[in-house]
PyMOL commands that place a pseudoatom at each C-alpha (Angstrom):
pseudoatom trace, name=CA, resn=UNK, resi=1, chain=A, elem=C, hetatm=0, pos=[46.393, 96.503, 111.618]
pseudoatom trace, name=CA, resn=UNK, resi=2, chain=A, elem=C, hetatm=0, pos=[48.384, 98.766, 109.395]
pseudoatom trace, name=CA, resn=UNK, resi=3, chain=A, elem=C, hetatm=0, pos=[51.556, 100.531, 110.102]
pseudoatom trace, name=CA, resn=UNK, resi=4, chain=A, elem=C, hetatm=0, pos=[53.079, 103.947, 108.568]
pseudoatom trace, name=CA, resn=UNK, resi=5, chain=A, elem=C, hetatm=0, pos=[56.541, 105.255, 108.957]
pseudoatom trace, name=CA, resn=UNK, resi=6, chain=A, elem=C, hetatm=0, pos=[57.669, 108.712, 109.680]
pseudoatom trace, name=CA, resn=UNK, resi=7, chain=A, elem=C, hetatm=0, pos=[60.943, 110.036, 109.109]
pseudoatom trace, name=CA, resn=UNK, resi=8, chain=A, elem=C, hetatm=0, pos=[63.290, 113.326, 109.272]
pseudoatom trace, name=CA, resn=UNK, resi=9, chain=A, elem=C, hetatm=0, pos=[62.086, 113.460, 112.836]
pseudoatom trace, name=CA, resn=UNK, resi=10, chain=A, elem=C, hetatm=0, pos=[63.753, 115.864, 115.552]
pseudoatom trace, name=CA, resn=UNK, resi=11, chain=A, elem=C, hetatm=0, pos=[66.002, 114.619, 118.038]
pseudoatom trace, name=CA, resn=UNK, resi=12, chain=A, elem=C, hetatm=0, pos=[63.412, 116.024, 120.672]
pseudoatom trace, name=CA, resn=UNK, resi=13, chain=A, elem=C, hetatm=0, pos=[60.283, 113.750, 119.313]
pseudoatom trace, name=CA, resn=UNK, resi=14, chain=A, elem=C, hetatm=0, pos=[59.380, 110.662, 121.239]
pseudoatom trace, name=CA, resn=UNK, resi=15, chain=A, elem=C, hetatm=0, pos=[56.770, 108.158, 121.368]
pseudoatom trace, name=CA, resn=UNK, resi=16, chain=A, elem=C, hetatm=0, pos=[54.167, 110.019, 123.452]
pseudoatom trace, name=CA, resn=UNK, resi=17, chain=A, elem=C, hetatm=0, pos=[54.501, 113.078, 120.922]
pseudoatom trace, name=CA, resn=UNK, resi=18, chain=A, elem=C, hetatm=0, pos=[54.056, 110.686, 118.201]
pseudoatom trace, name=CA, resn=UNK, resi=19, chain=A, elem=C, hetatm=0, pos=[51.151, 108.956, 120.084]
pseudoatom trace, name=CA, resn=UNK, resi=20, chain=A, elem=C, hetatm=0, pos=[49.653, 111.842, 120.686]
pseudoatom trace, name=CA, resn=UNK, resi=21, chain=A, elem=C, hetatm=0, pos=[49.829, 113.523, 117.305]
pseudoatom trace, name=CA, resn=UNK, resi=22, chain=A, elem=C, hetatm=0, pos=[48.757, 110.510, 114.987]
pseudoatom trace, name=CA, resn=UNK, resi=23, chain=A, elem=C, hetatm=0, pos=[45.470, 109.948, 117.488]
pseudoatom trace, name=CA, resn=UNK, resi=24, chain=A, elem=C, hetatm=0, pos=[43.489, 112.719, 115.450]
pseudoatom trace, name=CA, resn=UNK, resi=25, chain=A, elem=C, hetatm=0, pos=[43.200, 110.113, 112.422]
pseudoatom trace, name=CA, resn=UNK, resi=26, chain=A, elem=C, hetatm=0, pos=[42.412, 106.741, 114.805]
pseudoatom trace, name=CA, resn=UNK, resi=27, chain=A, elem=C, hetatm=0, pos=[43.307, 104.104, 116.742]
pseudoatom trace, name=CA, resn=UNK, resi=28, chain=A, elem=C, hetatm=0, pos=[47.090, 103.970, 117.569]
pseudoatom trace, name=CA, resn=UNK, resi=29, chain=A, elem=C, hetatm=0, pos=[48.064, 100.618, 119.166]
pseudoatom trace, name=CA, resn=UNK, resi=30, chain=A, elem=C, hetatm=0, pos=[51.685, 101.329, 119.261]
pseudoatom trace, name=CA, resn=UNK, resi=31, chain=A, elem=C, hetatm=0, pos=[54.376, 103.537, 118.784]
pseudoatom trace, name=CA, resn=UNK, resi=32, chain=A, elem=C, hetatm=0, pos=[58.244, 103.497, 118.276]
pseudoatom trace, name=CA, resn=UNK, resi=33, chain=A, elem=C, hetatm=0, pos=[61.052, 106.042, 117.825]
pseudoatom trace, name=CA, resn=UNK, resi=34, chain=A, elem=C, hetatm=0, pos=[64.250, 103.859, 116.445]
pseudoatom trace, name=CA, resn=UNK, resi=35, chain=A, elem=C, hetatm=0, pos=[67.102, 104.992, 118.983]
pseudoatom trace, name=CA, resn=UNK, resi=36, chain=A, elem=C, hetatm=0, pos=[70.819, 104.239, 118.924]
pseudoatom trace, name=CA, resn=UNK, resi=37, chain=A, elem=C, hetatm=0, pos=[71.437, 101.038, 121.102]
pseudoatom trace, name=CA, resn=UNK, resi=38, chain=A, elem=C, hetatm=0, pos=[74.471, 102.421, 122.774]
pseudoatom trace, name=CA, resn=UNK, resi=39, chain=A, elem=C, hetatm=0, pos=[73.792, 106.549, 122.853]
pseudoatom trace, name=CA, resn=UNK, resi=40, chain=A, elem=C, hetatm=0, pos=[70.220, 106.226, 122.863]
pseudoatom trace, name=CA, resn=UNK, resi=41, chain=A, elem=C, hetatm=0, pos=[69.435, 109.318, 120.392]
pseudoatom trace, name=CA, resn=UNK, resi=42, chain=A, elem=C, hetatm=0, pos=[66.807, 108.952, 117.896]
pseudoatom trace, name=CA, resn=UNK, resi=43, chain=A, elem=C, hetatm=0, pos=[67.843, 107.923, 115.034]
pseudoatom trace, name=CA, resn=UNK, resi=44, chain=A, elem=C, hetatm=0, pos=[65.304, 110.110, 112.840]
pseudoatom trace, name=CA, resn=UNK, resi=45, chain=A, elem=C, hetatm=0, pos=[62.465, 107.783, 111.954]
pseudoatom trace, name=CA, resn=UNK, resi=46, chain=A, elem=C, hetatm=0, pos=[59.506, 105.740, 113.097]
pseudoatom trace, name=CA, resn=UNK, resi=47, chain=A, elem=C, hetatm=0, pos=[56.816, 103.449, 113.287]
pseudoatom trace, name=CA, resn=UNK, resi=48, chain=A, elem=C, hetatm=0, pos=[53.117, 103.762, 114.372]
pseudoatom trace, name=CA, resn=UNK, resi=49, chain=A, elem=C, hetatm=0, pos=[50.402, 101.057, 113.983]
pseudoatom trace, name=CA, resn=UNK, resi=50, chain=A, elem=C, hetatm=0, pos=[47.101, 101.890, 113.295]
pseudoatom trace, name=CA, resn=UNK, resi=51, chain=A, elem=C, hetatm=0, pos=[43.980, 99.511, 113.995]
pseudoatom trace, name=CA, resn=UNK, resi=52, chain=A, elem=C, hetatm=0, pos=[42.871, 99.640, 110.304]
pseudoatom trace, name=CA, resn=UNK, resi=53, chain=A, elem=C, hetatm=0, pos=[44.189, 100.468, 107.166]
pseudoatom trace, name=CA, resn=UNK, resi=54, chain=A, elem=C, hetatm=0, pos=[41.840, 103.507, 106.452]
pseudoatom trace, name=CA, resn=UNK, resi=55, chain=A, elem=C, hetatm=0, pos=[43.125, 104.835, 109.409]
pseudoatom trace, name=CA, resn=UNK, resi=56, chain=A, elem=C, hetatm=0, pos=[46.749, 104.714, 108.745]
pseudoatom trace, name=CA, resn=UNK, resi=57, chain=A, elem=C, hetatm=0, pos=[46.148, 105.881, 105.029]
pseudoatom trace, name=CA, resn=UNK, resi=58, chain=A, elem=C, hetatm=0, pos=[44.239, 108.941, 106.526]
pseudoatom trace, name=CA, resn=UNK, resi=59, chain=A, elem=C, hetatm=0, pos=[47.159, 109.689, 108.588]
pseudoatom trace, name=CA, resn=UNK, resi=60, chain=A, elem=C, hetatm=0, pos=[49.716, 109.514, 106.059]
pseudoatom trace, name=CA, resn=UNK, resi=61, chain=A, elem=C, hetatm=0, pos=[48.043, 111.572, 103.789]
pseudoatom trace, name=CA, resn=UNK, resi=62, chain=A, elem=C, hetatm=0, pos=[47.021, 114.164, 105.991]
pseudoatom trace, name=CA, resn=UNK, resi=63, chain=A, elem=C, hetatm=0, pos=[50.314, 114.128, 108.000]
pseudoatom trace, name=CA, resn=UNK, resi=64, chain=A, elem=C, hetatm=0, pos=[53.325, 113.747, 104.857]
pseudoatom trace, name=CA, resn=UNK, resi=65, chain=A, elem=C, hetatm=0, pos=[55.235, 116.666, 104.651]
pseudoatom trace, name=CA, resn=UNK, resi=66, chain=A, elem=C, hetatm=0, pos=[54.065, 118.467, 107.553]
pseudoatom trace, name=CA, resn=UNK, resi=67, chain=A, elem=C, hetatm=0, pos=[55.769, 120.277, 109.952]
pseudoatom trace, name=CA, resn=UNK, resi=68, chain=A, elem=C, hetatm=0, pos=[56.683, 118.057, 113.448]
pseudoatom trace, name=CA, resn=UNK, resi=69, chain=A, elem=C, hetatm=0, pos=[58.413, 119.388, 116.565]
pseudoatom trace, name=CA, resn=UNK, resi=70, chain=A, elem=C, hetatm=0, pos=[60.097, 121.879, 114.005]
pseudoatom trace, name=CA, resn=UNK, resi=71, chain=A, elem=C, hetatm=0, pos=[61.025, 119.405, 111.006]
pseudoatom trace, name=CA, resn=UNK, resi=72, chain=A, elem=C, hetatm=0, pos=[59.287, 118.813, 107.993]
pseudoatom trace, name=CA, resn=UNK, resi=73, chain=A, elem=C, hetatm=0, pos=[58.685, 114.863, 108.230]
pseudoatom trace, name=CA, resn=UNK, resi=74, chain=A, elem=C, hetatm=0, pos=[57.516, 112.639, 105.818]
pseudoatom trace, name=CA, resn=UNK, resi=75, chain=A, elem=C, hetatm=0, pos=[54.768, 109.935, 106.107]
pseudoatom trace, name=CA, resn=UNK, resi=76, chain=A, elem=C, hetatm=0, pos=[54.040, 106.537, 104.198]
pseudoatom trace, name=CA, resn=UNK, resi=77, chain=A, elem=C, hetatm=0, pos=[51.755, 103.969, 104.739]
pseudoatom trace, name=CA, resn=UNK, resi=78, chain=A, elem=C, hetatm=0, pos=[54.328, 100.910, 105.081]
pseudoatom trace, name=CA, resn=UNK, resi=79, chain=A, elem=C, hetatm=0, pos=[53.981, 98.232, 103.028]
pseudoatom trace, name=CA, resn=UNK, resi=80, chain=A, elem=C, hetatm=0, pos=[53.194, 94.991, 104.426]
pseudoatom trace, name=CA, resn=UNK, resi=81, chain=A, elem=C, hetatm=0, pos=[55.324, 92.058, 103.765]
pseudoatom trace, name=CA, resn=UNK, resi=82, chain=A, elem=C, hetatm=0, pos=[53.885, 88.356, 103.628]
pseudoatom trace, name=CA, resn=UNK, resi=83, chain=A, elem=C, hetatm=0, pos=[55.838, 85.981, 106.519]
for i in range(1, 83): cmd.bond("trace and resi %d" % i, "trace and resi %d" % (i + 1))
show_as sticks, trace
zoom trace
């Protein structure tokens, strides 16, 4: 699994938006919006794991700097970090 990381997202976007955008470029097997523990508001950036790394490199490079829910976001494959 890989993950890549969005951020400058709108207030408005949410996990099924993100689900549904980062489909196009393969398997998504989860989702998150970061939200504010105590007003719940998005805090601007995310995660979304991919089932292989081609898939989440695809997505990143197809998806940085383009325009989401009004916002121009920016995309990065994440890198991974040994446990």
């Amino acid at each position: 699994m890989s993950k890549v990381s969005i951020g400058n997202l709108s207030w408005n976007t949410n996990n099924d938006s993100l689900r549904e955008l980062f489909s196009t470029y393969g398997e998504v097997v989860d989702t998150i919006v970061m939200r504010d523990a105590e007003t719940g508001r998005s805090r601007g950036f995310g995660f979304i794991t991919f089932s292989s790394e081609g898939e989440a490199a695809a997505a990143a490079e197809a998806l940085d700097r383009s325009e989401v829910d009004g916002r121009r976001v920016k995309v990065i494959v994440s890198d991974s970090r040994p446990l």
